[in-house]
C-alpha positions in Angstrom: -32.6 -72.2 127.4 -33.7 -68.8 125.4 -36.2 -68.1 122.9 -35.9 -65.5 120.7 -39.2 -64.2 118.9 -38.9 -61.6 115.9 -40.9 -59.5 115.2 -42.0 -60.6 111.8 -43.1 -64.1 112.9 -45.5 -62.5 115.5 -47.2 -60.6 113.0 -47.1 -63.5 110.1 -48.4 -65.7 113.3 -51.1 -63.2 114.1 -51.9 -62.2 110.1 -52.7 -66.0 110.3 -54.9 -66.3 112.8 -56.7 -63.2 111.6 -57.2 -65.0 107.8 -58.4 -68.4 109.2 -61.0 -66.3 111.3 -62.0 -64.7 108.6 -62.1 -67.3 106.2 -64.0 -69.6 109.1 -66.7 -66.4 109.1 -67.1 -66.5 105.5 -67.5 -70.2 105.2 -70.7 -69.7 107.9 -72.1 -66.6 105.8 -72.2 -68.7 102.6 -73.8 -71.9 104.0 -76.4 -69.4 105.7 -76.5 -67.5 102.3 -76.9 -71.3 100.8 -80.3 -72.5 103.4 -81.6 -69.3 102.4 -81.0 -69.7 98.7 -82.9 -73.5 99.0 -85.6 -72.0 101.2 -86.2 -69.2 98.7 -85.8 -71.9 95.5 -88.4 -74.3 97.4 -90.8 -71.9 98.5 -90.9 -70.5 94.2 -91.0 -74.3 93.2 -94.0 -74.6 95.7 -95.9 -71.7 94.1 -94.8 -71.7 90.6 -98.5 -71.5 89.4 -99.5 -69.0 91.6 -96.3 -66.7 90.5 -96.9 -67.7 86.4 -100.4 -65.9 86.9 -99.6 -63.3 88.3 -96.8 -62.9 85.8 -99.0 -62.9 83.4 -101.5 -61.0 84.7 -98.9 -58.1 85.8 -99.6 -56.1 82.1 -102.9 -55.6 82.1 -102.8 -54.4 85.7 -100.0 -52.1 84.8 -101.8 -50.4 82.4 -105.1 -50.3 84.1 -103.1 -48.3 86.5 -101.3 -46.0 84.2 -105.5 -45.5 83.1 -106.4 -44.9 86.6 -103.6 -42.1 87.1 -104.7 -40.7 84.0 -108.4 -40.8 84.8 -107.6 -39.4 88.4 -105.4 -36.2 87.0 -108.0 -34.7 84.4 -110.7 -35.5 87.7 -107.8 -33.7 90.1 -107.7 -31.0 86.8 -111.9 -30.5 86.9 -111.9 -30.1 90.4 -109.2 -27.9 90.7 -111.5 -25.9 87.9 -114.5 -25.8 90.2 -112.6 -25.2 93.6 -111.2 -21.7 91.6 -114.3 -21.4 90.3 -116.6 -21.4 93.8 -113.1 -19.5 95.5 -113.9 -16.3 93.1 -117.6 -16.8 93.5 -117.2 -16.9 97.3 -114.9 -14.0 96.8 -117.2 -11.7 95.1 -120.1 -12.4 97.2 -117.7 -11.6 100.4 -117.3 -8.4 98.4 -120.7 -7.8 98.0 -122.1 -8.2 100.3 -119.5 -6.2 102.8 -120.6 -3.1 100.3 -124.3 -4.0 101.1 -122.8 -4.2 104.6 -121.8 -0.3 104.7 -124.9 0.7 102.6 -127.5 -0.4 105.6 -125.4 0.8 107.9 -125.4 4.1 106.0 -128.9 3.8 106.0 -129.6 3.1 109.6 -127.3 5.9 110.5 -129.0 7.9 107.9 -132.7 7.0 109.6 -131.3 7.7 113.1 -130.2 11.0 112.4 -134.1 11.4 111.0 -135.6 10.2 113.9 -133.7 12.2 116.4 -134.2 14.9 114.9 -137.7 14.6 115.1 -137.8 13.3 118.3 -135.4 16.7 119.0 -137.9 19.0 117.4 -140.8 17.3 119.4 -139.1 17.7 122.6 -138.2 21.7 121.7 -141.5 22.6 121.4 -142.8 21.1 124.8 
């Protein structure tokens, strides 16, 4: 006794399988997909209230925050103002007072020269 397979019945046989895998897979995913579904639907009907108010209150706190950002970029706008402001001040005092800087030492150079040459003087007459 001899059985002959062909070809084409193996992979029609196997194609099978494959589909009825498949199809037993998605069967599972949509009953999972169908609890979560209910749990979702219960858990809303539970807190219907609770989501109607905050529904409702959702406007107003939109716009109260569109106010905020406003509010926030003209404060971000004045303080960027001052922080320019107090940079150039700062600048121009840095400036100063590095010239003021250079003028004492000029003068303490200035008053050391004076003083040795009196002390020099002193000394060349003793």
């Amino acid at each position: 006794m001899s059985i002959t397979l062909d070809l084409s019945v193996v992979a029609w046989f196997i194609l099978f399988c494959i589909a009825v895998i498949i199809g037993v897979l998605l069967i599972i995913v949509l009953r999972n997909c169908l609890k979560i579904t209910d749990r979702v639907n219960k858990i809303l009907d539970d807190n219907a209230d609770s989501v109607g108010k905050t529904l409702e209150v959702l406007p107003s706190t939109v716009a109260n925050i569109d106010e905020l950002a406003k509010s926030a970029k003209g404060t971000l706008d004045k303080a960027t103002s001052v922080v320019t402001t107090v940079e150039d001040s700062v600048s121009e005092t840095i400036d100063s007072f590095s010239f003021n800087a250079e003028n004492i030492l000029n003068i303490i150079n200035i008053a050391s020269s004076v003083v040795k040459s009196i002390i020099s003087s002193f000394s060349s007459k003793h």
